[in-house]
C-alpha positions as CSV (number, residue, x, y, z in Angstrom):
1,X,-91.8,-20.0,7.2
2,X,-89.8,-20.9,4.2
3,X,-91.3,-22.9,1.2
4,X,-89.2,-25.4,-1.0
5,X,-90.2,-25.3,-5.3
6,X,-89.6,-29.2,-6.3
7,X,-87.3,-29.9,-8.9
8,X,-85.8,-32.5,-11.4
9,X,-82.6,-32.1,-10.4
10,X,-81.2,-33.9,-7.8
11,X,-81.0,-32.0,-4.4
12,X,-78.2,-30.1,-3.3
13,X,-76.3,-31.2,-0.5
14,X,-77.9,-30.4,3.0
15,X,-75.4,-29.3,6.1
16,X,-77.2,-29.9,9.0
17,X,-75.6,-28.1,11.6
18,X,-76.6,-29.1,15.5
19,X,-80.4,-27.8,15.2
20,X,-80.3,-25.1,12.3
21,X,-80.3,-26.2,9.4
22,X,-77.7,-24.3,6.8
23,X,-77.8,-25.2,3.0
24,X,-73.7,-24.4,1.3
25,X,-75.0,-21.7,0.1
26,X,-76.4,-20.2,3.0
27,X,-73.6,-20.3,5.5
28,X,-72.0,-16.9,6.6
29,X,-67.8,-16.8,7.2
30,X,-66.3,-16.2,10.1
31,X,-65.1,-12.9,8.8
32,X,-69.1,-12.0,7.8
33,X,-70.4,-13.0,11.8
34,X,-67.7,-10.6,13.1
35,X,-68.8,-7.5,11.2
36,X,-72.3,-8.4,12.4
37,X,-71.2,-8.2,15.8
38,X,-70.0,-4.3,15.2
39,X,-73.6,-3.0,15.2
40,X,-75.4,-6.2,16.2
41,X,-75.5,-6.3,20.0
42,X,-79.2,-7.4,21.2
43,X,-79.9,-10.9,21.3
44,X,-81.7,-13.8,23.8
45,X,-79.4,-15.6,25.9
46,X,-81.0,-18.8,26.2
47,X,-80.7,-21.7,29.1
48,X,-82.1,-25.1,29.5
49,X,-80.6,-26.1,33.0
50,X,-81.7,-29.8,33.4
51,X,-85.1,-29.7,35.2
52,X,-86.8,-27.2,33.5
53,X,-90.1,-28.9,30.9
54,X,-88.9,-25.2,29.1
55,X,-85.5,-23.0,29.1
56,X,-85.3,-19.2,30.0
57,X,-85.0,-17.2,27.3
58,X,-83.8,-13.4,28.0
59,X,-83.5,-10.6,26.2
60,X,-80.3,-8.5,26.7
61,X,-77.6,-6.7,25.4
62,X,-74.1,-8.2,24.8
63,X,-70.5,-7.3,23.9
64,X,-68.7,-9.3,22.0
65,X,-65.1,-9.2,23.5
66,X,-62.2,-9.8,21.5
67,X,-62.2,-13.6,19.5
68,X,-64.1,-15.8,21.8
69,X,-65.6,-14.1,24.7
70,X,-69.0,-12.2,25.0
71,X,-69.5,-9.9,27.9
72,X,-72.7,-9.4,29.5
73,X,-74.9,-8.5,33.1
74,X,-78.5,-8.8,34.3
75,X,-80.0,-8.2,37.5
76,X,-79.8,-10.5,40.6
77,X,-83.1,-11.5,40.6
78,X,-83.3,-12.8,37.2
79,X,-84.2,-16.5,37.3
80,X,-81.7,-17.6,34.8
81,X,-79.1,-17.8,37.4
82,X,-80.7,-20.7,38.7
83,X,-81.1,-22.2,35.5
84,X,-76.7,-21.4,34.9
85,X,-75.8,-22.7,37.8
86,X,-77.5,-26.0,37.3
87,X,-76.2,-26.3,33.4
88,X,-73.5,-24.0,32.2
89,X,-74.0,-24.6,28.9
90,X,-76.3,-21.8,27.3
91,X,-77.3,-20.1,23.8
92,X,-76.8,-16.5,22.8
93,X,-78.9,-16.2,19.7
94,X,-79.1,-13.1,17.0
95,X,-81.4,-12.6,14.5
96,X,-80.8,-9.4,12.2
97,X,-81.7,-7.7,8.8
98,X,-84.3,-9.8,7.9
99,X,-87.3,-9.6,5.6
100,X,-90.3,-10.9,3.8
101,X,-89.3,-11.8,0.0
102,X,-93.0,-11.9,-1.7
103,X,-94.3,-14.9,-3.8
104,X,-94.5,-13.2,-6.7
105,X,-91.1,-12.0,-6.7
106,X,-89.8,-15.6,-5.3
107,X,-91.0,-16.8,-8.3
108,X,-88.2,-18.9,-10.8
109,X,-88.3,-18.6,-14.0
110,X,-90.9,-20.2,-15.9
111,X,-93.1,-20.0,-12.8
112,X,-96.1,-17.9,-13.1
113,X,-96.0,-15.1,-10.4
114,X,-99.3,-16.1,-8.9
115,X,-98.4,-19.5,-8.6
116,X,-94.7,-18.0,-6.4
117,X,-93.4,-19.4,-3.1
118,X,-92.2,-16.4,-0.7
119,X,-89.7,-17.2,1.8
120,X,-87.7,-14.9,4.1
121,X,-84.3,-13.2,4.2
122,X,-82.1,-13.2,7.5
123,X,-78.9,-13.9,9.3
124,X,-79.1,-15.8,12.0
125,X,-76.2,-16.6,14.4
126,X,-76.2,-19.0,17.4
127,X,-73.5,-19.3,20.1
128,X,-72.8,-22.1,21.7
129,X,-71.0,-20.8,25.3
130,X,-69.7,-22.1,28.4
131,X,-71.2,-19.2,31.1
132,X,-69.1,-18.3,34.1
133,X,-71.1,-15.6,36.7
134,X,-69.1,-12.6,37.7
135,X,-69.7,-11.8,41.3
136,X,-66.4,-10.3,42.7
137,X,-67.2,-6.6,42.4
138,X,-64.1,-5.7,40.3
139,X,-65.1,-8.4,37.6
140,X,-68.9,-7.0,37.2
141,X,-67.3,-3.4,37.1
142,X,-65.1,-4.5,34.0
143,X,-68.1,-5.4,32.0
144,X,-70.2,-2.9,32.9
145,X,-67.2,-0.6,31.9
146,X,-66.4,-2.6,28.8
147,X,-70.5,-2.2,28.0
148,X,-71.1,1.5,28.8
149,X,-67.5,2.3,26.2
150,X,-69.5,0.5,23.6
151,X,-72.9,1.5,23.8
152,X,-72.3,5.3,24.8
153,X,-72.3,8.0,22.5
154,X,-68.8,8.9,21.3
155,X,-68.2,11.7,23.9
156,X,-71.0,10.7,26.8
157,X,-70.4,12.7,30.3
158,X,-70.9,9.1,31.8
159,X,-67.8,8.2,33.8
160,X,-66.6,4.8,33.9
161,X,-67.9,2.6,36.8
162,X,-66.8,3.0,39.9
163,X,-67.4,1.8,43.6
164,X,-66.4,5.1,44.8
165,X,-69.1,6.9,43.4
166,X,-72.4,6.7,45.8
167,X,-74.7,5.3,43.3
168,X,-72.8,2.8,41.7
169,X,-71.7,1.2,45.0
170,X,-75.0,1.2,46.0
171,X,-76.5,-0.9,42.5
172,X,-73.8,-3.2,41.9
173,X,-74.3,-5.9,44.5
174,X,-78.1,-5.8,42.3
175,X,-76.3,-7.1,39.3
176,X,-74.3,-10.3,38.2
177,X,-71.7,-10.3,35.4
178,X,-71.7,-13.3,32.9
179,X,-68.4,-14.5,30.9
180,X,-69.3,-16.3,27.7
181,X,-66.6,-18.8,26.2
182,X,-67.8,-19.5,22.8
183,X,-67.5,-23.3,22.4
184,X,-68.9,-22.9,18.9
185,X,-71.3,-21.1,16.1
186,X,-73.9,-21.7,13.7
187,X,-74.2,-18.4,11.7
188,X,-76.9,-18.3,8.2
189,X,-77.2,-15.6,6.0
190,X,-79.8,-16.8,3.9
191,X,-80.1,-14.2,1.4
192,X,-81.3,-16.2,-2.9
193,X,-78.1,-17.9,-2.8
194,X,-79.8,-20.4,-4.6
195,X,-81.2,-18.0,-7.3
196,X,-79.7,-17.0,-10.7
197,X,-77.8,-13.4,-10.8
198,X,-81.3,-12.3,-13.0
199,X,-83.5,-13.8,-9.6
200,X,-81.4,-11.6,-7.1
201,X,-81.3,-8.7,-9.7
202,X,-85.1,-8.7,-9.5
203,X,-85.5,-9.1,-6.0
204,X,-83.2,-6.6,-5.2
205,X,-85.4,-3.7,-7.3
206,X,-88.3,-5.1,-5.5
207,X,-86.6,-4.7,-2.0
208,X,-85.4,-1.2,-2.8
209,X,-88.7,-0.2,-4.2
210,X,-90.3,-1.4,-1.4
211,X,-88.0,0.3,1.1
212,X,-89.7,-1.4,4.5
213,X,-87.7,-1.4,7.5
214,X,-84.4,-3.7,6.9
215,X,-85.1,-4.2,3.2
216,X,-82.0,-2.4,2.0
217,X,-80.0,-4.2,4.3
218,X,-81.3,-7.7,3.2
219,X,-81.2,-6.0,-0.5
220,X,-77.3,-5.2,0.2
221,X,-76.7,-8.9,1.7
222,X,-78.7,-10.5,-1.3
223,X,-76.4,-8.5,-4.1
224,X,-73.1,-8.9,-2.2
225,X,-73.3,-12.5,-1.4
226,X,-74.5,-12.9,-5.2
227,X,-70.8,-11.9,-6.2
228,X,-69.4,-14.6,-4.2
């Protein structure tokens, strides 16, 4: 949970964005989602289908493929196939490098440090997709193909998928393929973009001090968005 100081000054212009909300100086480029999408490939593909009082929610891996595609499989018995097929429409969401931002250090100038707000540091980035199921075997064997060349090691004995070898025939008919046109995206990178270059200076020695998991990421976010 975030927490707001109040202020004087008249409040900067709020972009609210479907659902998430994204202040101006929050809002990652185009060119900034992309790069996250080289390391980044774990998120929850999410479905409401039109009956359900709650959507499906499922954890998976994902390739982004090429400028507005994003590759992906599960297994047959997973029950968000009935939820696709009822409501094509569906959510891949990614939450990376995020972090806890202390009170104390939150704190603006002129503000005691006991008397701080903390907030958090992530990106967030939401994809709005039209799903298509893959169920000719040739299409499922492209992903998983497509997958395996991305998430293998750099010289992995794993050959490529095929359905002449034995155990690959045998699984495949276990699995369905997804296609996910991107319709559109909500990406945040909410990192002080709101606090002076001394603020971010600060928080950035804190972050590196502190060295918890991701806070050197969210340390390297925070300074290089600072230059902007």
């Amino acid at each position: 949970m975030s927490l707001s100081t109040c202020s004087d000054d008249p409040p900067a212009p709020i972009r609210l964005n479907g659902r998430v909300l994204i202040h101006p100086w929050d809002e990652a480029t185009r060119e900034e989602w992309r790069d996250l999408l080289r390391t980044v490939d774990f998120g929850q593909l999410i479905a409401a289908g039109r009956e359900h009082a709650y959507p499906v929610v499922v954890p998976t891996h994902f390739l982004y493929y090429g400028a507005d595609e994003i590759w992906l499989h599960l297994a047959r018995p997973n029950p968000v196939w009935q939820v696709i097929g009822k409501n094509p429409h569906v959510v891949l969401a990614v939450i990376a490098d995020y972090t806890y931002v202390e009170a104390a250090w939150n704190a603006d100038e002129g503000v005691p440090p006991e008397h701080g707000v903390p907030t958090s540091y992530y990106t967030g980035v939401q994809f709005r997709c039209h799903a298509e199921i893959v169920d000719d075997p040739e299409g499922k064997l492209r992903i998983l193909t497509a997958q395996l060349r991305h998430l293998e090691p750099v010289g992995t004995s794993r050959v490529p998928p095929s359905a002449d070898i034995e155990t690959d025939r045998r699984l495949l008919p276990g699995i369905r393929g997804l296609r996910l046109s991107i319709e559109s995206v909500q990406a945040k990178m909410k990192y002080g973009g709101n606090k002076s270059p001394e603020q971010r200076a600060s928080i950035a020695e804190h972050l590196t001090q502190r060295d918890a998991p991701m806070d050197i990421a969210a340390r390297d976010h925070l300074l290089r968005r600072g230059e902007k």
